[in-house]
C-alpha positions as CSV (number, residue, x, y, z in Angstrom):
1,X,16.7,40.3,2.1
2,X,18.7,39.5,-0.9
3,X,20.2,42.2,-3.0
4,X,19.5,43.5,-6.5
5,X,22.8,42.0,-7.4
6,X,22.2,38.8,-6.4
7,X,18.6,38.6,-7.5
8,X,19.8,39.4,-10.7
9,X,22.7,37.3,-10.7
10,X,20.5,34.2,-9.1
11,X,18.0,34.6,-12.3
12,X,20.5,34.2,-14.9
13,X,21.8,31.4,-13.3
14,X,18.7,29.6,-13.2
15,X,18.0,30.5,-17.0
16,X,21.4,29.3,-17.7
17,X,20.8,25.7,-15.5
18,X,17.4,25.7,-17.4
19,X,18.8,25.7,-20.6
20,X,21.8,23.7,-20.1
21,X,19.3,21.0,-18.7
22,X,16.9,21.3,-21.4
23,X,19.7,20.4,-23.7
24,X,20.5,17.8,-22.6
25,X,17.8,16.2,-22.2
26,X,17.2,17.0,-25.6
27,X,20.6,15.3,-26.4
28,X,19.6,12.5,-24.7
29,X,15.8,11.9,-26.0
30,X,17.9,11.1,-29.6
31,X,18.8,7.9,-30.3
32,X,21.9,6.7,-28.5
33,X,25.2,6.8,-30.5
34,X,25.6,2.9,-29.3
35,X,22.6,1.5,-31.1
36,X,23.8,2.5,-34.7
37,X,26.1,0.2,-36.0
38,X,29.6,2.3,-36.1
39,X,30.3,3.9,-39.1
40,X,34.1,3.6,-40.7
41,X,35.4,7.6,-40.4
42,X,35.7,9.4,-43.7
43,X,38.1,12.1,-44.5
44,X,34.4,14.6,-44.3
45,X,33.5,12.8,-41.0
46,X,36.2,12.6,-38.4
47,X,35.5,9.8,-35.8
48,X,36.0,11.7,-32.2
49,X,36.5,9.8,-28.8
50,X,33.4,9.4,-26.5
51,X,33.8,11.9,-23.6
52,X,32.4,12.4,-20.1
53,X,31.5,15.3,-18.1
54,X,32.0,15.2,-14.6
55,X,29.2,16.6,-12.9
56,X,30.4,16.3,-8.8
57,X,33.6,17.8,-6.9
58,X,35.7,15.4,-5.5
59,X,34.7,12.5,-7.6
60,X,37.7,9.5,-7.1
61,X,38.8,8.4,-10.6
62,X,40.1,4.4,-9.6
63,X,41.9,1.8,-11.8
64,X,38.6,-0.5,-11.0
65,X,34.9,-0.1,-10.1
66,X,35.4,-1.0,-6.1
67,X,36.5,1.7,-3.3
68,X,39.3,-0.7,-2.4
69,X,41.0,-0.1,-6.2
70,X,44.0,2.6,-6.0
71,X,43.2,6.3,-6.7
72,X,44.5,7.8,-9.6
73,X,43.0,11.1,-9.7
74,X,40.4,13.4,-8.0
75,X,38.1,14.7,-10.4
76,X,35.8,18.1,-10.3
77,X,32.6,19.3,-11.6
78,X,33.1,20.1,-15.5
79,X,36.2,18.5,-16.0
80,X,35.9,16.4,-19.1
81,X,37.1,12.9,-20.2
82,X,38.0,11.5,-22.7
């Protein structure tokens, strides 16, 4: 039987996931930032450096796309790249 606690904890988790994942699924429904031509920055609009979450523990981070390439890092859920 599961505790107060932890029922309560569990539901605001769950709302949490369920927002996180409704935004960004919202973010990507918009048109991709790829298939606008790029625009030149402006001293209003700075240009900022695509990132990437990570969204797995222990995710390899090679020097090529094949499991033989060399490791340079191990990677965990919500780090972020730039």
């Amino acid at each position: 039987m599961m505790s107060t606690r932890y029922a309560r904890w569990a539901a605001a988790a769950t709302a949490v996931a369920a927002a996180v994942a409704g935004a960004l699924a919202a973010l990507l429904m918009t048109a991709p930032v790829w298939a606008a031509a790029p625009a030149a920055p402006t001293a209003s609009a700075p240009a900022y450096p695509p990132l990437a979450i990570v969204t797995q523990d222990q995710v390899a981070l090679r020097a090529a796309p094949r499991d033989a390439a060399a490791q340079q890092a191990v990677l965990w859920q919500g780090d972020v790249l730039e």
